[in-house]
C-alpha positions in Angstrom: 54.9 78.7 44.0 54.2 78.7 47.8 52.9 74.6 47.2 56.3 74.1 45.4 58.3 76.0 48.8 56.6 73.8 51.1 57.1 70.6 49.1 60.7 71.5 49.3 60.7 72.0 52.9 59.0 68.8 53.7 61.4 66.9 51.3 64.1 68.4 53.0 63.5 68.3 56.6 60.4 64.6 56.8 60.4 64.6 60.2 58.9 68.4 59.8 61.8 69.6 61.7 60.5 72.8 59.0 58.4 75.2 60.5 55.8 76.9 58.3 54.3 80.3 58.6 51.1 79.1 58.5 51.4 76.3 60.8 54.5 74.9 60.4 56.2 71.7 58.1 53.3 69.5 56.6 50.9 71.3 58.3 51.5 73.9 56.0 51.1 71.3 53.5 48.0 70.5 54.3 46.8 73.7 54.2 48.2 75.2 50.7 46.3 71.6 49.5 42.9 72.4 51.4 43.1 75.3 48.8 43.4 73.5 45.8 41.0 71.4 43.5 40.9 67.8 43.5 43.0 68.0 40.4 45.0 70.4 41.7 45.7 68.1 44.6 46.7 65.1 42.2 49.2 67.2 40.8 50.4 68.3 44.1 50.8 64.8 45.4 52.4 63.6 42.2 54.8 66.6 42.6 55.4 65.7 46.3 56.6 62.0 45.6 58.8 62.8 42.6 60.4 65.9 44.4 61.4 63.8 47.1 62.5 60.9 45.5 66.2 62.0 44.9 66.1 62.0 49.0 64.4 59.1 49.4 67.1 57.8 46.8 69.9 58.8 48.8 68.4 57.5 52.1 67.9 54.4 50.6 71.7 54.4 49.2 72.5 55.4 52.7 71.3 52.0 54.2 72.9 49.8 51.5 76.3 51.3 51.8 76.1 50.5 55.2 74.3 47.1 54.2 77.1 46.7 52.1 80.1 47.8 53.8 78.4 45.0 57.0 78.2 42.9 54.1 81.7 43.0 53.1 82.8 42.9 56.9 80.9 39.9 57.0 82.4 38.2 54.0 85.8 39.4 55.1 84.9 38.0 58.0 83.9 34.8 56.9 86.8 34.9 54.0 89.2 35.1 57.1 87.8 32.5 59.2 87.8 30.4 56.0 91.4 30.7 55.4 92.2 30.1 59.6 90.2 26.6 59.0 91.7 25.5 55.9 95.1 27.1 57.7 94.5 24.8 60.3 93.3 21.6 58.1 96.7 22.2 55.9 98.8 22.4 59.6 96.5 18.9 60.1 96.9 16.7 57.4 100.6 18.1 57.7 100.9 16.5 61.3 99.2 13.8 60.3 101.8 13.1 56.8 104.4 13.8 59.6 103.1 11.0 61.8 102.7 8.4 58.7 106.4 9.4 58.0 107.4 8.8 61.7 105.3 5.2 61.7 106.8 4.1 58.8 110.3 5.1 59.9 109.4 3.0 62.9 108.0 0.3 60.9 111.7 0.4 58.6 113.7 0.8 61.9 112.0 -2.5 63.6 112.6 -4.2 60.0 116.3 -3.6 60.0 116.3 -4.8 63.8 114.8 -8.2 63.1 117.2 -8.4 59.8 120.0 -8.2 62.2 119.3 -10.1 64.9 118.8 -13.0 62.3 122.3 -12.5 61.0 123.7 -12.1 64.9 121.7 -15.2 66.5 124.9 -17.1 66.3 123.0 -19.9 64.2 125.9 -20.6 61.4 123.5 -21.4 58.2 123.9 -25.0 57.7 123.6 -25.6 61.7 119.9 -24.7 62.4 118.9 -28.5 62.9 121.5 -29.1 65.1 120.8 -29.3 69.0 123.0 -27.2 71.3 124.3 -29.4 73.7 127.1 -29.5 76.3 128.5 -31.9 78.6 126.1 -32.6 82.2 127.8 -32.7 85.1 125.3 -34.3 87.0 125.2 -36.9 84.1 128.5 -38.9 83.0 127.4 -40.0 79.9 125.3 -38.1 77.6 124.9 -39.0 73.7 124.2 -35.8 71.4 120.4 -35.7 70.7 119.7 -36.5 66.3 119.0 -33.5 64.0 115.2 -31.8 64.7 115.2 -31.9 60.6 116.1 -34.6 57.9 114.2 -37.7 57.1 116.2 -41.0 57.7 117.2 -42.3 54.1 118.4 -46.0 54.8 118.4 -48.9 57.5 120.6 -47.9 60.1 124.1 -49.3 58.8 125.1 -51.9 61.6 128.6 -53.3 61.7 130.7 -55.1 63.9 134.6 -55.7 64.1 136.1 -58.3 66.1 139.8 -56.6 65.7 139.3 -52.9 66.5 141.3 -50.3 67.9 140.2 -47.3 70.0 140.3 -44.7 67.3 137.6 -46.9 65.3 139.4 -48.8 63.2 139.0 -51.8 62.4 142.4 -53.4 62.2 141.1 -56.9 60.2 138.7 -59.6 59.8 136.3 -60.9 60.7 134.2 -57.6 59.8 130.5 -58.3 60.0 127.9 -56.1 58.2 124.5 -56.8 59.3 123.0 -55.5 56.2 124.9 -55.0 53.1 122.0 -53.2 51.3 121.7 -50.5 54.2 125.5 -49.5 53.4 125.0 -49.3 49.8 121.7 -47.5 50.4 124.2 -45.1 52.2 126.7 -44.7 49.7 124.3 -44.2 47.3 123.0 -41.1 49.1 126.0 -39.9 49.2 126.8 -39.9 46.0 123.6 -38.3 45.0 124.1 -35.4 47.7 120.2 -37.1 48.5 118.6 -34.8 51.6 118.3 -36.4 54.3 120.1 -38.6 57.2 122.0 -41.5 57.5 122.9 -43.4 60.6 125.3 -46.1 61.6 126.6 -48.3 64.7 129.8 -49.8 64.7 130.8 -52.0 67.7 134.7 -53.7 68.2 136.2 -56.4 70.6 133.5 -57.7 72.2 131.5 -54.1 72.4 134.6 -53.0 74.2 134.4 -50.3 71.8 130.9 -49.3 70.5 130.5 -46.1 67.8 127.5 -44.2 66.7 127.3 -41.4 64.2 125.4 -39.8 61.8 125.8 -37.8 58.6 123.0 -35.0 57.4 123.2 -34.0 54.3 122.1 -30.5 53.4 119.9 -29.0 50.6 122.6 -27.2 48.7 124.8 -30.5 49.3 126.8 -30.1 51.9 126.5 -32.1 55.2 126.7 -32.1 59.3 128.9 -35.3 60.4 128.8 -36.4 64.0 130.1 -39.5 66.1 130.3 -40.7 69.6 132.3 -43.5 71.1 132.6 -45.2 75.0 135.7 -47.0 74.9 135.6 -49.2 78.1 134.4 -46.5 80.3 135.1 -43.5 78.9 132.6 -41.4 76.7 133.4 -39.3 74.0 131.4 -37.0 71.8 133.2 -35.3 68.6 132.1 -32.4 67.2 129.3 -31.6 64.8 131.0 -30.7 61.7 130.0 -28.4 58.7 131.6 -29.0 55.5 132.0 -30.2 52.3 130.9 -33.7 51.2 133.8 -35.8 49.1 133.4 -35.8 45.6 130.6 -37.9 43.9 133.4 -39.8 42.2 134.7 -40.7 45.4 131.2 -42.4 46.2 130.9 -44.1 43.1 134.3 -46.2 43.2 133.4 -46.9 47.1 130.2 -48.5 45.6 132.1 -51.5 43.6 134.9 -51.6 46.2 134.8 -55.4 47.7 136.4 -54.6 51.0 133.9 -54.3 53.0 135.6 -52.3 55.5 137.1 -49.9 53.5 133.0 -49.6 52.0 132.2 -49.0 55.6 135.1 -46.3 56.3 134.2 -44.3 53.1 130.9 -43.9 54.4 132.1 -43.0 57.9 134.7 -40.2 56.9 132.1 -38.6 54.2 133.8 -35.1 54.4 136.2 -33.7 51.9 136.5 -30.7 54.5 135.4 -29.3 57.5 134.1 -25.2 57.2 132.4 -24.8 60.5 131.2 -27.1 64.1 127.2 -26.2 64.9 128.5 -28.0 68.1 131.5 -28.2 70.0 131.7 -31.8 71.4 132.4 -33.0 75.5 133.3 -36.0 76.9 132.8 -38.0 80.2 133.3 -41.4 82.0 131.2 -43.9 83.5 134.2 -44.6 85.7 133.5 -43.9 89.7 
């Protein structure tokens, strides 16, 4: 009974913070064993760990609470940190969606710009091969320049007029075509809406009066007419006009027409109507 008191002590208080009678904590211990057998102290010893396992139990559930509770501080710790990282990863790829958004408004925005500066440039469709041109003061005379697009189709159409008045007409015979084929070539053309350009040069009295022109016809089958005339000394240069090419028809009983002038006219005035001028014309004089 005084082995089992002592055990209990000991269990109670390890660090012998117990004092024995006899000595005092496991010192006491040692003596109630001295006075045993060696069976006696087997059973003693076996006694002594299982009466203080329930203590050594609680010690141990002592440090894993605490283990635990660092454990879960730890965790929360980490379970917070892991939600400020993918808090700032979502606030990321946020920014950066925000950004794509702004860079393809941008991209839309420049898209729209380009769109209407095209529809602004002042370029009337039907125009674009047309050089801008205006008279030169420094210059008296200045002929337009031909169309930057438009492959010639025919001989230039050369004819000559030995009666003509100043506003081109030729007023009778003798009416000289240097090549029949090159203005039936251009009727032809005509008549076809065929892309492409055709030329002429018509000179009267003497080259008094001398004409140049051209007529461009267009893809969808209209054309660009311009002429320009010196009479004497003065220099004129008529507009480049947009419009609407006479009916086929039109072209087709200008083809078996014998007059050769009125051939040569039909050519000359190709447009039904006039819808726009790519360029306004100018005149000048070689005069003084």
């Amino acid at each position: 009974m005084e082995l089992m008191a002592a055990l209990e002590r000991v269990c109670n208080d390890p660090r012998g913070a117990v004092t024995d009678p006899r000595g005092g904590g496991a010192t006491g211990i040692m003596v109630d064993m001295d006075r045993l057998g060696r069976a006696s102290r087997w059973v003693a010893a076996a006694i002594f760990a299982v009466g203080c396992t329930p203590d050594s139990e609680k010690v141990g559930q002592v440090d894993s609470e605490d283990g635990s509770s660092s454990g879960a501080d730890t965790s929360g710790q980490g379970t917070d940190a892991g939600t400020q990282t993918g808090t700032a990863s979502l606030d990321s790829t946020s920014s950066s969606s925000s950004d794509g958004d702004s860079s393809s408004e941008g991209t839309s925005t420049t898209v729209a710009d380009t769109e209407t500066e095209t529809e602004t440039d002042g370029v009337v469709p039907g125009c674009e091969c047309i050089p801008q041109q205006d008279e030169d003061p420094e210059n008296s005379i200045v002929r337009p320049l031909p169309p930057t697009c438009g492959e010639s189709l025919c001989a230039e159409v050369v004819a000559d007029c030995e009666n003509g008045g100043k506003d081109n007409v030729c007023l009778g015979p003798p009416f000289t075509l240097e090549d029949p084929a090159a203005l039936e070539c251009a009727l032809t053309a005509l008549r076809d809406r065929t892309p492409g350009r055709l030329d002429w040069d018509y000179t009267a009295n003497q080259g008094v009066v001398d004409q140049d022109g051209y007529i461009l016809i267009l893809e969808d089958g209209r054309a660009v007419r311009r002429s320009w005339s010196l009479y004497d000394l003065d220099f004129e240069a008529g507009d480049a006009e947009l419009g609407e090419l006479t009916d086929a028809a039109v072209f087709d009983a200008c083809l078996v027409e014998p007059d050769d002038i009125a051939r040569f006219d039909c050519m000359r005035s190709a447009l039904a109507s006039v819808t726009a001028v790519c360029n306004e014309g100018w005149s000048g004089s070689e005069a003084g």
